[in-house]
N, C-alpha and C positions, 0 to 999 in steps of 0.2 A: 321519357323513359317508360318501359315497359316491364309487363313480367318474365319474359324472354328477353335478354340482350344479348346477341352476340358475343360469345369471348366474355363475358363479365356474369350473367349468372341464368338461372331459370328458377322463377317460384310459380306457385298458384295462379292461374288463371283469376281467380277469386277473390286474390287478393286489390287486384285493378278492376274490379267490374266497377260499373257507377253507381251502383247502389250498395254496395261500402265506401268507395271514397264520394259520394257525395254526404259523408255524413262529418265527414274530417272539416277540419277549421285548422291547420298549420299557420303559423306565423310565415311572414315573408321570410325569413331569414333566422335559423335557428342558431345559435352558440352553444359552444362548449365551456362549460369552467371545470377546466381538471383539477382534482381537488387531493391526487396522490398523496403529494409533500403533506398534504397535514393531515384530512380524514385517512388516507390512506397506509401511514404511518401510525395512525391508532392505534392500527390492529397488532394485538399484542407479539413482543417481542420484535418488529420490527422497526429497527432505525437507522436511519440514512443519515450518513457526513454529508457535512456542506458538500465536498465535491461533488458528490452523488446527488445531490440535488441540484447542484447546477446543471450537472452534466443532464439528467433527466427532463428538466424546466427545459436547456434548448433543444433536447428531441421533442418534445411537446410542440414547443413552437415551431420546428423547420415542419411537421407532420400538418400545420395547421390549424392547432388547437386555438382556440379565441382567449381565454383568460384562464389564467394560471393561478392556484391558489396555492402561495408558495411556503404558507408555514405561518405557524402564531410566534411573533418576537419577541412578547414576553414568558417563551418555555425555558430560554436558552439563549445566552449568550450567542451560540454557536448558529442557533435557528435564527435570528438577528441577522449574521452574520451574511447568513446565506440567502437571505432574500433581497440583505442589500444588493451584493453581489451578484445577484439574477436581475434584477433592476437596470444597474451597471451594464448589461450586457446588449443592451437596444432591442431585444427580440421584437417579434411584430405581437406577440399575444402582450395583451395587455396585463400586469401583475397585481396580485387583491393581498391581502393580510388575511388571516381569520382573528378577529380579536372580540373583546368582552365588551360591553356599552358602558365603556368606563373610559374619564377622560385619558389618562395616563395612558391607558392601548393605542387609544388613536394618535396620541402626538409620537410614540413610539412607534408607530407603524410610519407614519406621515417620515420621520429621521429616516427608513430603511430607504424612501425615495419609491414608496407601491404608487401605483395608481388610484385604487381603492381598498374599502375594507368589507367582510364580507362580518355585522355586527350581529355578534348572538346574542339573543335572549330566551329564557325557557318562556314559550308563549301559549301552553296549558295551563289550565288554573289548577290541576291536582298536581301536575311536576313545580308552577312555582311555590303551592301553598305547603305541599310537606317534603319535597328534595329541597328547592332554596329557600324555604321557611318566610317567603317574601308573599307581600296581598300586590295587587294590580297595579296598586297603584305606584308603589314605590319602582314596580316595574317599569311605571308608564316615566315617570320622572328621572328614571336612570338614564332610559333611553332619547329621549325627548333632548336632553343635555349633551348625552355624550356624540348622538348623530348629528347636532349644529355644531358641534367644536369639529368633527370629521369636515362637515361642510366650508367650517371656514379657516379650516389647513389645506383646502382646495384637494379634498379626496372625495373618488364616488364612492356610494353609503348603498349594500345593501343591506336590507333588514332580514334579519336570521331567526326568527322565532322557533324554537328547536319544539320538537313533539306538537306543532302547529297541526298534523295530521286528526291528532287523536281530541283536540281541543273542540270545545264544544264552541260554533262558529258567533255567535252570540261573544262568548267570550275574547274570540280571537280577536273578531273584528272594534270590539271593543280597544282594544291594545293597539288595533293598527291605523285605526281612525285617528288616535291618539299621537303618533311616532308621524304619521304620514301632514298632518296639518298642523302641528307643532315643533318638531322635529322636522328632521331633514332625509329623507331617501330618494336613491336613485330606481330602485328596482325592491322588491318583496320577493321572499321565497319560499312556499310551501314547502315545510322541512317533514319529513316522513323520519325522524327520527330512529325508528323502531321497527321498520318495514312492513307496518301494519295496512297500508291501502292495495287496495286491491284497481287492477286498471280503470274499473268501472267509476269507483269512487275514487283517484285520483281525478277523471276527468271531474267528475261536478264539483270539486273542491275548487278544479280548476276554472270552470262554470263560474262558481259562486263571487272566486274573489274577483276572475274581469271583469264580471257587473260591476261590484262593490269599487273598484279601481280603475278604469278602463286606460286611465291613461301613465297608470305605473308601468312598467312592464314586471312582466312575473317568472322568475326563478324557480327552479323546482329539485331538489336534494333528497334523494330516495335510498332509503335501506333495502339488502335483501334478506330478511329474515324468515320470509315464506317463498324466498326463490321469486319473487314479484317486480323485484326491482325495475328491471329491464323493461318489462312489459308495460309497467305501470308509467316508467319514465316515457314511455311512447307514446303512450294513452296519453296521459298530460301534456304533450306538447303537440297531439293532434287534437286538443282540447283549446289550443289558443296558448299553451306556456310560452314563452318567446328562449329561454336558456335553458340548460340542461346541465346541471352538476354528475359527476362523472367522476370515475379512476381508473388508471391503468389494471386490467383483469378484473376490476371488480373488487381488488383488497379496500380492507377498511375493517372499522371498527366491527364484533362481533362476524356477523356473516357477509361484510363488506356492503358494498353500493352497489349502483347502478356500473356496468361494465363499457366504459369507453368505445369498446373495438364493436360488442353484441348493438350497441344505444347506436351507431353510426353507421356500421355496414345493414344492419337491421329497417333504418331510417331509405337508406338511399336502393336496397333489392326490394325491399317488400312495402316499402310505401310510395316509391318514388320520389323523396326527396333528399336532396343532397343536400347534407350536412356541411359542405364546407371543407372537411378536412381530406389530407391525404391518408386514405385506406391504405395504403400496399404500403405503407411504413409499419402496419401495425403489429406485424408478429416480429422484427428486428425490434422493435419499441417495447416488446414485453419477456423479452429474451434478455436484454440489456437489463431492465426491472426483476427481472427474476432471479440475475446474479449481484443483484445491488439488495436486496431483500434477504436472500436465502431461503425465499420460499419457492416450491416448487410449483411449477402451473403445471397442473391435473394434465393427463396427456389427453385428454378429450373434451378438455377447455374449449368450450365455443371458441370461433375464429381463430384463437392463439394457440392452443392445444399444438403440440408434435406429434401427436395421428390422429388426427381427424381427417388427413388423406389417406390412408390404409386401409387395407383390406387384407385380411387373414380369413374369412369363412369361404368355401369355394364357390358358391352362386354367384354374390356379387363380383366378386374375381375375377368371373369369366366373363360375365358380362359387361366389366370393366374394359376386359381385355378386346372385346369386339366393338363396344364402343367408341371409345379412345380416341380412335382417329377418325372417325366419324364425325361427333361431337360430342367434346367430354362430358358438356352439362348435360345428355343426357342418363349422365349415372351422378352427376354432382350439383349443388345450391348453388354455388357459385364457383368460379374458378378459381386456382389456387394460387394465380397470380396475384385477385385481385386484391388479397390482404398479405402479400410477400413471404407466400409458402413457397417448401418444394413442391415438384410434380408428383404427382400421384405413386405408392407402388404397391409391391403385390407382398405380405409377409407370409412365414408359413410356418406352421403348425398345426394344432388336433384338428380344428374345422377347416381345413384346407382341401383341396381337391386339384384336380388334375395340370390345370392351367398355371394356379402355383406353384407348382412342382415341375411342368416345362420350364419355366421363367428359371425356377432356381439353378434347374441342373443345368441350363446355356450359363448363367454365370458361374458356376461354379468351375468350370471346365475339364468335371467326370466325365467322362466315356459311359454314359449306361445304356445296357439294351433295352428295347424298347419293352419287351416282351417281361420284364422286371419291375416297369416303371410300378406297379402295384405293388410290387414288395416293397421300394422305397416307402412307396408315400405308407405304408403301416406302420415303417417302423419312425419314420418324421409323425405318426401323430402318437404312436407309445412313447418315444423319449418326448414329445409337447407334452402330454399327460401327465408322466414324473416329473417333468419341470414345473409344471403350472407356469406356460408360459409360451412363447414363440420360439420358435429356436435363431440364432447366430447362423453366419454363413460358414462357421470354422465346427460346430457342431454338425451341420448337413453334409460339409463336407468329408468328414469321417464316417459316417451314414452312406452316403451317395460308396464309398471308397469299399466299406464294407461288400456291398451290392455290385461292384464292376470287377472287385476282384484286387483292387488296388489298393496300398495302404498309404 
């Protein structure tokens, strides 16, 4: 792959030179753990019925995603319920629990029929010493116990130390020296809690703990609280992370995570490697979540957004328009196939100019003369103006109607 492909995208020359990517270290084979159903669900006011979660769990999986974090089953009955049932259903992504380092979680997760669990513990010494009012040690012994009973109900273990970012590494590794030779895990993941690393410093964290581990493999669950998320998720796994915790748009608790669709189409245009998953499922996939949610995705939502292929200002418009069939990436990142948008168009309103204004009036099918077309476009960007807004083809149309003489 390159920074030009063909029909799929065009980024930075810069971004492939060798002297940026000879400084990457990616794992052979990167994963997803979509983490919607439970982190994603945090975010307040947001909750999904089993159905919705099922039905969610198998577009995750038909799209490609590697492991499904399908909900903690002792919130709910109901959340129970639904993970057995996602379990039940054979997909090919593997399914995890989120549960506590407590026996009774694991054997209750172990009943829904998961694969694995994905075990929290707060692994900062100022979040366990005054939020859980717990010393290390008790930490170490909660977890120490409750990862061998996960082990020996034949589930994979991984370790969840939450606010791990901000922990002083001293202390961390204290905790995971602990859990890892005592206890049982499959995998560690640097949890960024609070979306406090920045890319630089997710990489040496990530540095820090391959040395200290080389043969775990490493997990990584990032907040966006300074808009980092994404960046930082990339940084760490061109740092040697082997997984990548994720959610559909980016919801989640406070300013949500790291964003599924930005962490994967992001991975395979501008670093070159593929993720694995099917991209051109991704805006049906968040379309679907946005009326299971009731929240709205921003219309200039990276990748999933509904205009981010639009143009309303009239330079790029035109030069849309003489592009186009030339080739389109030269006026776009990527094609709009590639994540299962529509095709490009042209809207129009106050920054509009001439080109959007032919396009309208052939659809619209006024008659105006040509010698007019300036009076239209004045009075399409005064009614834009009192709108604060774009205009409708039923608005232009009474505009264009004004202008030909027609009502």
């Amino acid at each position: 792959m390159g920074f030009h492909e063909e029909g799929k995208w065009w980024v930075s020359p810069s971004n492939y030179d060798p002297e940026v990517t000879s400084k990457f270290n990616f794992p052979p084979r990167i994963e997803f753990l979509d983490t919607t159903l439970r982190d994603g669900e945090q975010q307040p006011s947001v909750i999904l019925t089993k159905d919705e979660k099922v039905a969610i769990a198998k577009r995750l999986s038909e799209a490609g995603v590697h492991r499904i974090e399908a909900g903690t089953p002792a919130v709910l009955k109901e959340d129970a319920e639904a993970i057995r049932e996602i379990c039940d259903m054979g997909l090919e992504a593997k399914i995890y629990a989120f549960v506590r380092n407590m026996a009774e979680d694991m054997k209750l997760a172990q009943k829904c029929g998961v694969d694995g669990v994905i075990a929290e513990m707060v692994g900062s010494e100022h979040l366990l010493r005054h939020g859980k009012n717990w010393e290390i040690d008790r930490a170490i012994k909660s977890s120490v116990e409750a990862t061998q009973i996960a082990h020996e109900l034949g589930l994979k273990v991984t370790y969840f130390p939450a606010d791990g970012s901000r922990a002083d590494l001293d202390f961390l590794f204290e905790l995971l020296d602990a859990v890892t030779t005592e206890g049982h895990v499959d995998s560690l993941t640097l949890v960024d809690t609070f979306g406090v690393l920045s890319p630089e410093g997710a990489a040496h964290r990530v540095r820090k703990m391959k040395e200290r581990y080389p043969s775990i493999p490493l997990e990584i669950h990032f907040h966006d609280d300074f808009g980092m998320g994404v960046s930082a998720t990339i940084a760490a796994l061109a740092a040697g992370a082997e997984v990548a915790h994720v959610t559909i748009g980016g919801i989640g608790e406070r300013a949500g995570g790291a964003q599924l669709e930005a962490v994967a189409v992001g991975l395979l245009a501008m670093y070159g490697v593929d993720p694995g998953v099917d991209v051109s499922q991704f805006k049906a996939l968040a379309t679907f979540m946005e009326k299971a949610t009731r929240v709205p995705i921003h219309p200039t939502k990276p990748i999933i957004g509904d205009r981010i292929f639009l143009w309303e200002t009239g330079l790029p418009s035109s030069l849309w328009m003489n592009c186009k069939d030339v080739d389109p990436l030269i006026m776009l990142p990527y094609k709009w196939t590639l994540t299962g948008h529509r095709e490009p168009d042209l809207l129009l309103g106050k920054k509009s100019g001439k080109d959007n204004l032919k396009l309208w009036v052939k659809r619209s099918g006024v008659d105006v003369p040509e010698e007019r077309m300036g009076d239209l476009l004045q009075l399409v960007k005064n009614k834009s103006y009192q709108e604060k807004r774009d205009l409708t083809m039923d608005e232009f149309k009474v505009l264009a109607g004004q202008i030909s003489g027609a009502e």
